[in-house]
Backbone as XML, in Angstrom:
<?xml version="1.0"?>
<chain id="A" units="angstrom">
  <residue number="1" name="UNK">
    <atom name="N" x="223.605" y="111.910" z="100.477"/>
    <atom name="CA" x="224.038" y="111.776" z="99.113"/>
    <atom name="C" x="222.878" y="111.228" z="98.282"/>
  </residue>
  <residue number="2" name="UNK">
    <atom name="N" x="222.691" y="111.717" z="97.217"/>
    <atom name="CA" x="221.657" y="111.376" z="96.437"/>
    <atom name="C" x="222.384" y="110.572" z="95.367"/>
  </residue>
  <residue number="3" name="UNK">
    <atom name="N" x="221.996" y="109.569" z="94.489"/>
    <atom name="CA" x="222.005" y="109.205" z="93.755"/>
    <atom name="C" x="221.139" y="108.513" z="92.553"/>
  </residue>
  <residue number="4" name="UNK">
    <atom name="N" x="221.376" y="109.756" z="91.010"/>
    <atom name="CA" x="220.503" y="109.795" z="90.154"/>
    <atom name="C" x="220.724" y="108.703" z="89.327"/>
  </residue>
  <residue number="5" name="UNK">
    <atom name="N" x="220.531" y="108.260" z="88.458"/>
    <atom name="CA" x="221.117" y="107.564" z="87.323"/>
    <atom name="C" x="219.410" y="107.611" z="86.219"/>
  </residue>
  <residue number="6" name="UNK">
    <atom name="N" x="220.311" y="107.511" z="84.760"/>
    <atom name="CA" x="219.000" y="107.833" z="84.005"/>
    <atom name="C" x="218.936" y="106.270" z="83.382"/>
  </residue>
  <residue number="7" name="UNK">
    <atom name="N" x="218.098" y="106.228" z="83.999"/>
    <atom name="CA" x="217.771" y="104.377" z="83.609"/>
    <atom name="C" x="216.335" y="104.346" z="83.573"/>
  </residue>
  <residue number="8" name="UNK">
    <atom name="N" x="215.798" y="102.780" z="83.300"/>
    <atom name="CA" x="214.566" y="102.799" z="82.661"/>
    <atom name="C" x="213.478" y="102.904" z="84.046"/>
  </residue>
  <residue number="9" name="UNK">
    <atom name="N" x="213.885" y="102.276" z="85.380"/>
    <atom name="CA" x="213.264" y="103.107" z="86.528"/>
    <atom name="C" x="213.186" y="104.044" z="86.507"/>
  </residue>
  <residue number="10" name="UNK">
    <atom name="N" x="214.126" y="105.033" z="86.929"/>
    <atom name="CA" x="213.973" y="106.851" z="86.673"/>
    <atom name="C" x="213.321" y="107.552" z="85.598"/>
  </residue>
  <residue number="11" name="UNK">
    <atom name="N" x="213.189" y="106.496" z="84.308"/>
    <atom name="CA" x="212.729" y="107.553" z="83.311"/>
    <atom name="C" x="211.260" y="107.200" z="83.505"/>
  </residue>
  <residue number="12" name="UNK">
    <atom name="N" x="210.548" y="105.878" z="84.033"/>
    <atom name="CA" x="209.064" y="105.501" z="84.547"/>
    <atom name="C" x="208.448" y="106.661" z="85.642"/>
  </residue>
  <residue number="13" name="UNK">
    <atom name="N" x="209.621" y="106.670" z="86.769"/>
    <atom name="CA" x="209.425" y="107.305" z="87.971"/>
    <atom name="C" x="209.257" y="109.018" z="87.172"/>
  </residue>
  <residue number="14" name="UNK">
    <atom name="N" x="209.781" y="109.505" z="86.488"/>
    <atom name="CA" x="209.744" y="110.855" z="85.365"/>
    <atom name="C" x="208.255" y="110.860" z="85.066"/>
  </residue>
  <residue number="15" name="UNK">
    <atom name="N" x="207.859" y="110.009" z="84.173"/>
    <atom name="CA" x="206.482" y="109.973" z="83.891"/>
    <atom name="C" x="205.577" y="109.665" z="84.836"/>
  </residue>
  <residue number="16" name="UNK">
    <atom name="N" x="205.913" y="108.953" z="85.726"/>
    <atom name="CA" x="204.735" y="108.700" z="86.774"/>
    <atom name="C" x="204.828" y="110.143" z="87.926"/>
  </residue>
  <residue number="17" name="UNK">
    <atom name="N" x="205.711" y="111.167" z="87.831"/>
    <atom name="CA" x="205.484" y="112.111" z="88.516"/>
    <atom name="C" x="204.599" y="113.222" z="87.373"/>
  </residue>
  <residue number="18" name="UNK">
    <atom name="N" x="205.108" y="113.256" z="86.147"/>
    <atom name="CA" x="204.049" y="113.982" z="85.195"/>
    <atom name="C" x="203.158" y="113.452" z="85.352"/>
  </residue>
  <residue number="19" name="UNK">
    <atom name="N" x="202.288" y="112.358" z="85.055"/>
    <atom name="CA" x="201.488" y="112.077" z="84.690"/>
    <atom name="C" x="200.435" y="112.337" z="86.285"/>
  </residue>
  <residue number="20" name="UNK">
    <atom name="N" x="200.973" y="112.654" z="87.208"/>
    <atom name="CA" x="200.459" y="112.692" z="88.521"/>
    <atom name="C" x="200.089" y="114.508" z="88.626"/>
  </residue>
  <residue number="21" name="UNK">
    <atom name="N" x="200.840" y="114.907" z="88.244"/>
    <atom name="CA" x="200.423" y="116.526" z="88.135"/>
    <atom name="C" x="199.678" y="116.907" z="86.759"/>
  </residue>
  <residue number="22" name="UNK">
    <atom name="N" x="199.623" y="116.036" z="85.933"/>
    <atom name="CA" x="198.579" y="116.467" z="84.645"/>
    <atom name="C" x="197.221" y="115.988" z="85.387"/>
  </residue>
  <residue number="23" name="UNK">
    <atom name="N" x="197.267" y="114.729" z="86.024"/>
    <atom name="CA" x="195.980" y="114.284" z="86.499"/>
    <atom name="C" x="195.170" y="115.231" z="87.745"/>
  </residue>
  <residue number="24" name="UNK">
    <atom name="N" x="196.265" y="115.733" z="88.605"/>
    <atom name="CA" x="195.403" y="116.649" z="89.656"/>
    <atom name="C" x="195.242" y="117.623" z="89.076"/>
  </residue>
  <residue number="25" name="UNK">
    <atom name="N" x="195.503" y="118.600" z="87.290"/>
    <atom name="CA" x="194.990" y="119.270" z="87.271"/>
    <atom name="C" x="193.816" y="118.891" z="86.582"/>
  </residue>
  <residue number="26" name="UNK">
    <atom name="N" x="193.603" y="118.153" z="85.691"/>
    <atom name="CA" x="192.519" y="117.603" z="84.956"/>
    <atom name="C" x="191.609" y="117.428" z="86.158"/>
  </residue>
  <residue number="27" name="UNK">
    <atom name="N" x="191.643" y="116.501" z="87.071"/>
    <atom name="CA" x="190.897" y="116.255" z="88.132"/>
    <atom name="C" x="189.861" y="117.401" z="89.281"/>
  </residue>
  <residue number="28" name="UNK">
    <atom name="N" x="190.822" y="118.473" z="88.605"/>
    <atom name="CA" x="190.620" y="119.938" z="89.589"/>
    <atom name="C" x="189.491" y="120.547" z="88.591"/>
  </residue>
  <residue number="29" name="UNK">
    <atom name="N" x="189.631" y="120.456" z="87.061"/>
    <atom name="CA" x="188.754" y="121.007" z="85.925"/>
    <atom name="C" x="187.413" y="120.118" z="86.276"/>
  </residue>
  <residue number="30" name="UNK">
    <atom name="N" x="187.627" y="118.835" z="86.825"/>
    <atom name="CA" x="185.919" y="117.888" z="86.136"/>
    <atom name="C" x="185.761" y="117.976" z="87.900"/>
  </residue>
  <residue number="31" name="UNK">
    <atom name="N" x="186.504" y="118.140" z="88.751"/>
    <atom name="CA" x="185.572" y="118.458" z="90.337"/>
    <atom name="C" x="184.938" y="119.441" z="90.136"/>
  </residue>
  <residue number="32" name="UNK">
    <atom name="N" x="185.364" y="120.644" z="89.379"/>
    <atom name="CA" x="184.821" y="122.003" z="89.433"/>
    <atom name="C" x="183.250" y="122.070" z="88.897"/>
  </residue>
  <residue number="33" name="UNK">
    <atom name="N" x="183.593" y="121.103" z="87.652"/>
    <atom name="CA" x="182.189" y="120.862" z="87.022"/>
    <atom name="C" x="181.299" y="119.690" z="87.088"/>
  </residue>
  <residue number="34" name="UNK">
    <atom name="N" x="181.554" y="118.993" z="87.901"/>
    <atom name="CA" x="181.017" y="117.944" z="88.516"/>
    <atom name="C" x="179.956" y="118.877" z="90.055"/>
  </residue>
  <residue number="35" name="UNK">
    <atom name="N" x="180.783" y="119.485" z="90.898"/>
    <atom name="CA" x="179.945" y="120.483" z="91.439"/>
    <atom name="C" x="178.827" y="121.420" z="90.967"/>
  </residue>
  <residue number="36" name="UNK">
    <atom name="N" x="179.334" y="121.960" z="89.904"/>
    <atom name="CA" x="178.355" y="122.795" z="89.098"/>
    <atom name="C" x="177.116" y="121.708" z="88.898"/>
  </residue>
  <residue number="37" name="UNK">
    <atom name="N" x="177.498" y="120.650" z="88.164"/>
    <atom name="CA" x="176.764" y="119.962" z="87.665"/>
    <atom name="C" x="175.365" y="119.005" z="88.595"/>
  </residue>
  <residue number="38" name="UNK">
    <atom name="N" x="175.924" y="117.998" z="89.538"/>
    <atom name="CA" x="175.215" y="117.896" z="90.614"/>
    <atom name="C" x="175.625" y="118.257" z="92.081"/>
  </residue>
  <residue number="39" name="UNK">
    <atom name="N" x="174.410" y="118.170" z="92.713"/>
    <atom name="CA" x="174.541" y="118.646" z="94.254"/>
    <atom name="C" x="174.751" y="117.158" z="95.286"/>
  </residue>
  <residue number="40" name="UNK">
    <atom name="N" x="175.003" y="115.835" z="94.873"/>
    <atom name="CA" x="175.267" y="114.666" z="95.481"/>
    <atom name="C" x="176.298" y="114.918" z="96.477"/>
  </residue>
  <residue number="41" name="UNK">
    <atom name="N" x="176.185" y="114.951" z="97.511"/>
    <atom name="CA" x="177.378" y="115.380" z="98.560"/>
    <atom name="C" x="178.461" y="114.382" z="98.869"/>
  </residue>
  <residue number="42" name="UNK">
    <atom name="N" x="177.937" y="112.515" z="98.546"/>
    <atom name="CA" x="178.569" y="111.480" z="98.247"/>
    <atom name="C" x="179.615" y="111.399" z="97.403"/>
  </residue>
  <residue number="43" name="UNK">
    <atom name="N" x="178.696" y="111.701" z="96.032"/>
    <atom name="CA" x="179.962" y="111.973" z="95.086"/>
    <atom name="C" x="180.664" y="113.086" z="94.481"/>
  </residue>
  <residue number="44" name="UNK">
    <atom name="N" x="180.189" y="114.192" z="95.281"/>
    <atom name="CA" x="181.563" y="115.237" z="95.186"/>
    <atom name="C" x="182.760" y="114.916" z="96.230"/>
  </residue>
  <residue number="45" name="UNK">
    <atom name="N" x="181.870" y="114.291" z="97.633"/>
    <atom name="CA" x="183.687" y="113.705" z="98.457"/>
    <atom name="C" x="184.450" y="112.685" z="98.037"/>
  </residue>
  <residue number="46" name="UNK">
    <atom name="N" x="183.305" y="111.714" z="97.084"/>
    <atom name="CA" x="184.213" y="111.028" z="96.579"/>
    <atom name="C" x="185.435" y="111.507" z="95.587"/>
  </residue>
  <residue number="47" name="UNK">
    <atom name="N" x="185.074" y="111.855" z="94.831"/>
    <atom name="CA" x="186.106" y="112.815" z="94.046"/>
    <atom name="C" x="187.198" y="113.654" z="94.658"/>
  </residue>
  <residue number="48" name="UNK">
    <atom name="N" x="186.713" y="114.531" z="95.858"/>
    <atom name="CA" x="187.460" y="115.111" z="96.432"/>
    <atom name="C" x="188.569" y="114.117" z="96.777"/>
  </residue>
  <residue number="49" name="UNK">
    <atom name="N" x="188.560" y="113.229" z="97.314"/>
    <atom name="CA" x="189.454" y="111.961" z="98.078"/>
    <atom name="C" x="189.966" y="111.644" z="96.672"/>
  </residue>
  <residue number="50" name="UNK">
    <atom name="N" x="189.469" y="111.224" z="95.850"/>
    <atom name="CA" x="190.269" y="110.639" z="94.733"/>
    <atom name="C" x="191.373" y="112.057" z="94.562"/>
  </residue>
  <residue number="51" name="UNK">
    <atom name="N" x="190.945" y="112.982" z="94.269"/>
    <atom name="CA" x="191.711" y="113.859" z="93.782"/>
    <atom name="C" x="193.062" y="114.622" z="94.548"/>
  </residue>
  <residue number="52" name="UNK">
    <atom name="N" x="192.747" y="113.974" z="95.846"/>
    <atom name="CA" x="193.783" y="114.683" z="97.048"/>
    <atom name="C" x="194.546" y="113.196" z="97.042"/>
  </residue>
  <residue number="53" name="UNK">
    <atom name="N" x="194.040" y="112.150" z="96.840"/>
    <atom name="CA" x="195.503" y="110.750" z="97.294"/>
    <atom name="C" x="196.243" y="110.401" z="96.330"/>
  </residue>
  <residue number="54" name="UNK">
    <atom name="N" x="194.900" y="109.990" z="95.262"/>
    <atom name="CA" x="195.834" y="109.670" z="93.655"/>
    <atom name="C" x="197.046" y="110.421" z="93.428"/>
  </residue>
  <residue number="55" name="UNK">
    <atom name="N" x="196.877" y="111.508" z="92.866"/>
    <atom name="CA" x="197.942" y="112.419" z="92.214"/>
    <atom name="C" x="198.988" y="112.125" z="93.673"/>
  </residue>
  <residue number="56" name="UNK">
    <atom name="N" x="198.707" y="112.339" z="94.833"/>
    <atom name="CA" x="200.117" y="112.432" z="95.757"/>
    <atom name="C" x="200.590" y="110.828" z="96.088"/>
  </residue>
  <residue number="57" name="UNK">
    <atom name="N" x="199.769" y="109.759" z="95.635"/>
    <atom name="CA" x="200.281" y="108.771" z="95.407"/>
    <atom name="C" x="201.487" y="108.340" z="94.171"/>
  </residue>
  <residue number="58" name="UNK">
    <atom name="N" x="200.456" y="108.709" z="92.931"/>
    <atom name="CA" x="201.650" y="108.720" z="91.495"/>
    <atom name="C" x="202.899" y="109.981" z="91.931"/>
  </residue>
  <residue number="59" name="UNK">
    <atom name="N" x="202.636" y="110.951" z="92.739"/>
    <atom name="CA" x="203.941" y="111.484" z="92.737"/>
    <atom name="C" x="204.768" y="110.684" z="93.549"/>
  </residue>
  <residue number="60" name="UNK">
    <atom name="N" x="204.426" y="110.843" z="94.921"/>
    <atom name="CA" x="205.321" y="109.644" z="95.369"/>
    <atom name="C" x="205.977" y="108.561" z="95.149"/>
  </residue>
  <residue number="61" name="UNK">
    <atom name="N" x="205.250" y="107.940" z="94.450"/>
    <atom name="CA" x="205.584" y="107.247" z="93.530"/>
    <atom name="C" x="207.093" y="106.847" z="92.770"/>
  </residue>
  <residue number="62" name="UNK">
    <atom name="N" x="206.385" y="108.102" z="92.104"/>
    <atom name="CA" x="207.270" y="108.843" z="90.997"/>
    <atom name="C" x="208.561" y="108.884" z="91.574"/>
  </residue>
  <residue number="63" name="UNK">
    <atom name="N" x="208.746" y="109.718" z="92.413"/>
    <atom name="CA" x="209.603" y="110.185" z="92.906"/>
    <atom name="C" x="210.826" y="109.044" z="93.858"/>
  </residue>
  <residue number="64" name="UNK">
    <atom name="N" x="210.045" y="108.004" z="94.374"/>
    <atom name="CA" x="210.820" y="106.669" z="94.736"/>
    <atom name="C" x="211.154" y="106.568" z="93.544"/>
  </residue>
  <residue number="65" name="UNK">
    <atom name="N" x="210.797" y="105.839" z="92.744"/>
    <atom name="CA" x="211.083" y="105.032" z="91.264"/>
    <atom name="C" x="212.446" y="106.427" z="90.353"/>
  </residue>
  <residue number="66" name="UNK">
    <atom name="N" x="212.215" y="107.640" z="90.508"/>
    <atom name="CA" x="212.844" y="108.571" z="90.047"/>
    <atom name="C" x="214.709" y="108.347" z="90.991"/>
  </residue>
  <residue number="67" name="UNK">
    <atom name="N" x="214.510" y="108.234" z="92.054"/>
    <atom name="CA" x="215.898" y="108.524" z="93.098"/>
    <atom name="C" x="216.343" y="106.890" z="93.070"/>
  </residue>
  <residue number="68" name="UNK">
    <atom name="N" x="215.329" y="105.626" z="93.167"/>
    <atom name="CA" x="215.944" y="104.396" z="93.357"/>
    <atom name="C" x="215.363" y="103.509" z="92.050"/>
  </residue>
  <residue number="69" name="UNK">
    <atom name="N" x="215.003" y="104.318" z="91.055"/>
    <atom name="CA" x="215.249" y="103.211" z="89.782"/>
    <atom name="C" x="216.668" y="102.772" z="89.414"/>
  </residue>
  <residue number="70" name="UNK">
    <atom name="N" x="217.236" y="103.670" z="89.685"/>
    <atom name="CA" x="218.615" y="102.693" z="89.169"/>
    <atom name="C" x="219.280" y="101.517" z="89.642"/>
  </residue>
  <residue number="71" name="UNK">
    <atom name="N" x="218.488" y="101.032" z="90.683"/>
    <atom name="CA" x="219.206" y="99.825" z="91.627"/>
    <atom name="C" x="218.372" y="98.851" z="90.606"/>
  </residue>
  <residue number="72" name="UNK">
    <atom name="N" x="217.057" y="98.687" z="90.276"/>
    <atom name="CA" x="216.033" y="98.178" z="90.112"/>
    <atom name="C" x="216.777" y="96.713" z="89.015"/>
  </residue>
  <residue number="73" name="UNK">
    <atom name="N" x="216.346" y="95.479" z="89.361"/>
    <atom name="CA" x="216.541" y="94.828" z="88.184"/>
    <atom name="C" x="215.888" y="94.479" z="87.036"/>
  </residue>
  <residue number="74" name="UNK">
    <atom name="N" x="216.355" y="94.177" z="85.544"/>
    <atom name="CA" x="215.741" y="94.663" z="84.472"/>
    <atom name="C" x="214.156" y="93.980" z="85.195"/>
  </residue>
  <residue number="75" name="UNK">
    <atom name="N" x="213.980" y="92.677" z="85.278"/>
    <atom name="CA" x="212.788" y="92.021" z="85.302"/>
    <atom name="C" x="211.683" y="93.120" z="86.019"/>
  </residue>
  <residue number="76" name="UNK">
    <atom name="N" x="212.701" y="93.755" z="87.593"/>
    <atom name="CA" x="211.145" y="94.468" z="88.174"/>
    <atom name="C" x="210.782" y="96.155" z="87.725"/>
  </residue>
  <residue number="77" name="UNK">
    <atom name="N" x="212.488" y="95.924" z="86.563"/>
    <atom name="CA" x="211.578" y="97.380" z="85.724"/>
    <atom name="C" x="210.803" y="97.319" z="84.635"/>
  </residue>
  <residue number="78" name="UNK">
    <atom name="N" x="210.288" y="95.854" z="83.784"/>
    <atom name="CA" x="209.636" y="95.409" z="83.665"/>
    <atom name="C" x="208.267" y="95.541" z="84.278"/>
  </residue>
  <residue number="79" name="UNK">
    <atom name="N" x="207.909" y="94.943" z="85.061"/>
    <atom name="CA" x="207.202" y="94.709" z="86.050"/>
    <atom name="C" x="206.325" y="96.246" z="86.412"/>
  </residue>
  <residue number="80" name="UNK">
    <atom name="N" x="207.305" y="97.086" z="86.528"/>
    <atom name="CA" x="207.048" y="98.623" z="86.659"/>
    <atom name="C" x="206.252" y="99.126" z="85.390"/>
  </residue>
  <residue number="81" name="UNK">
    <atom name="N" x="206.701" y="98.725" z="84.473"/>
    <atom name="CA" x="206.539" y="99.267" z="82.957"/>
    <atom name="C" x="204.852" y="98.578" z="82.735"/>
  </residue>
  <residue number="82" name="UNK">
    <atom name="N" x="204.803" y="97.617" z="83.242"/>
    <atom name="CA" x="203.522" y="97.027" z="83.422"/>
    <atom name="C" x="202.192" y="97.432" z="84.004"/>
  </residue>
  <residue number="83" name="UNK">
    <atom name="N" x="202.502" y="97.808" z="85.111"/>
    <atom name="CA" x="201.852" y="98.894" z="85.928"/>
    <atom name="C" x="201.442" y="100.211" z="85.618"/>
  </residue>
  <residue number="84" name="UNK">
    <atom name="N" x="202.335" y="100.385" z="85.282"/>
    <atom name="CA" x="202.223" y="101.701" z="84.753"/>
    <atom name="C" x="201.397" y="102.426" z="83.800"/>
  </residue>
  <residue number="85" name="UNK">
    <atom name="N" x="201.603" y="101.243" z="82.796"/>
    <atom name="CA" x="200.588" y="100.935" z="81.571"/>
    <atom name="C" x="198.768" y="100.630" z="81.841"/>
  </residue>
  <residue number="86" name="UNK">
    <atom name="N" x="199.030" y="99.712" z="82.777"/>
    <atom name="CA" x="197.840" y="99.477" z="83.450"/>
    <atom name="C" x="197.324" y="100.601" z="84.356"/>
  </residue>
  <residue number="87" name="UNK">
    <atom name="N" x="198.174" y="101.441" z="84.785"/>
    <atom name="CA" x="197.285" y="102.896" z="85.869"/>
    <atom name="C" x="197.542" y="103.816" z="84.370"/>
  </residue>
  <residue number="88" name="UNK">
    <atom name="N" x="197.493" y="103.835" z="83.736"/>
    <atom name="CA" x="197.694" y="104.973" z="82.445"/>
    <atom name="C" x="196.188" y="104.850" z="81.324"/>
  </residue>
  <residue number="89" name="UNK">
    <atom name="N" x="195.989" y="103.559" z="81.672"/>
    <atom name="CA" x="195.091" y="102.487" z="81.019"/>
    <atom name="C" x="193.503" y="103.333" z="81.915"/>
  </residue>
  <residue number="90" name="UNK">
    <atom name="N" x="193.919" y="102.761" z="83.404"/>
    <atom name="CA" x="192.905" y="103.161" z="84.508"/>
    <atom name="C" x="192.491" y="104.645" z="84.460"/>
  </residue>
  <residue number="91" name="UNK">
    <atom name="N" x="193.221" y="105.328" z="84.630"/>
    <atom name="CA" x="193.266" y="107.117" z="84.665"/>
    <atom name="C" x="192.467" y="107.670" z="82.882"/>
  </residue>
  <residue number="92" name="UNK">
    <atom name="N" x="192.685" y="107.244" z="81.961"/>
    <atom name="CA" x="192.419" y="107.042" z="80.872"/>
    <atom name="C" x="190.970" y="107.011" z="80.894"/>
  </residue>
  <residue number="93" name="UNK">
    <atom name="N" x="190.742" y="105.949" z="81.349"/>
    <atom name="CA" x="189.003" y="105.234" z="81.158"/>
    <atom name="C" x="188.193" y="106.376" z="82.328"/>
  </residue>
  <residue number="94" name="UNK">
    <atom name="N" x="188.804" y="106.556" z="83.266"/>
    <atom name="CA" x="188.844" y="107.227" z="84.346"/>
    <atom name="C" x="187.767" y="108.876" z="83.868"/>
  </residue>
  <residue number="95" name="UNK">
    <atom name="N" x="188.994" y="109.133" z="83.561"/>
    <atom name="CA" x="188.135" y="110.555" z="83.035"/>
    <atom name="C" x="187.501" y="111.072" z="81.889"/>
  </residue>
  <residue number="96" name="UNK">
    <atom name="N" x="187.511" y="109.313" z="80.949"/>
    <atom name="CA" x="186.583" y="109.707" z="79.862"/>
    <atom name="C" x="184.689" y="109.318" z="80.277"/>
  </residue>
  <residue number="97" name="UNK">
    <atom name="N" x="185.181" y="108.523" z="81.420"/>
    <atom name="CA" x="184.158" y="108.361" z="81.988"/>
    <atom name="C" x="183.219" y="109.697" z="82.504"/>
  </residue>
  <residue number="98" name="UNK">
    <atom name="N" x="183.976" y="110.543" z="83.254"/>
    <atom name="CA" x="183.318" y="111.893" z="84.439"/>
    <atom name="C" x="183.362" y="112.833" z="83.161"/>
  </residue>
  <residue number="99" name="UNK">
    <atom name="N" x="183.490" y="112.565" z="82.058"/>
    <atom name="CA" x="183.150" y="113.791" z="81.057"/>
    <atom name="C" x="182.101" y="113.920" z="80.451"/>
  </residue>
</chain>
């Protein structure tokens, strides 16, 4: 049995699964040209690794916070909302940086 409820967990866990598939594709555009660009074999795996855990981390994520936000109490959806802000913050600086 699943249980949804649209609360302020689920609607975080919503965005933290978008925001996880906008990032692996963005991430897929600046690996492509990050290759083009240099031949560093360091930091194209680095990227590679960023680009294969991150995004399946924020989905995962996502997707807990999406099915069991509704148990959540206000304070640690709070708490969530915090985070969130702060990896939105990170991802942000992130790829204005590799541009």
């Amino acid at each position: 049995m699943v249980n949804v409820g649209l609360s302020g967990g689920s609607l975080l866990g919503l965005l933290n699964m978008l925001l996880g598939i906008l990032y692996c594709v963005v991430s897929i555009y600046q690996l492509v040209a990050a290759i083009q660009r240099s031949g560093s074999p360091v930091s194209t795996t680095a990227r590679i690794l960023q680009l294969v855990f991150l995004p399946l981390l924020l989905i995962l994520s996502g997707a807990i916070l999406f099915f069991q936000g509704w148990r959540l109490d206000p304070l640690l959806v709070f708490q969530q909302f915090l985070i969130e802000f702060v990896l939105i913050y990170l991802v942000v600086v992130d790829l204005k940086r590799s541009t």
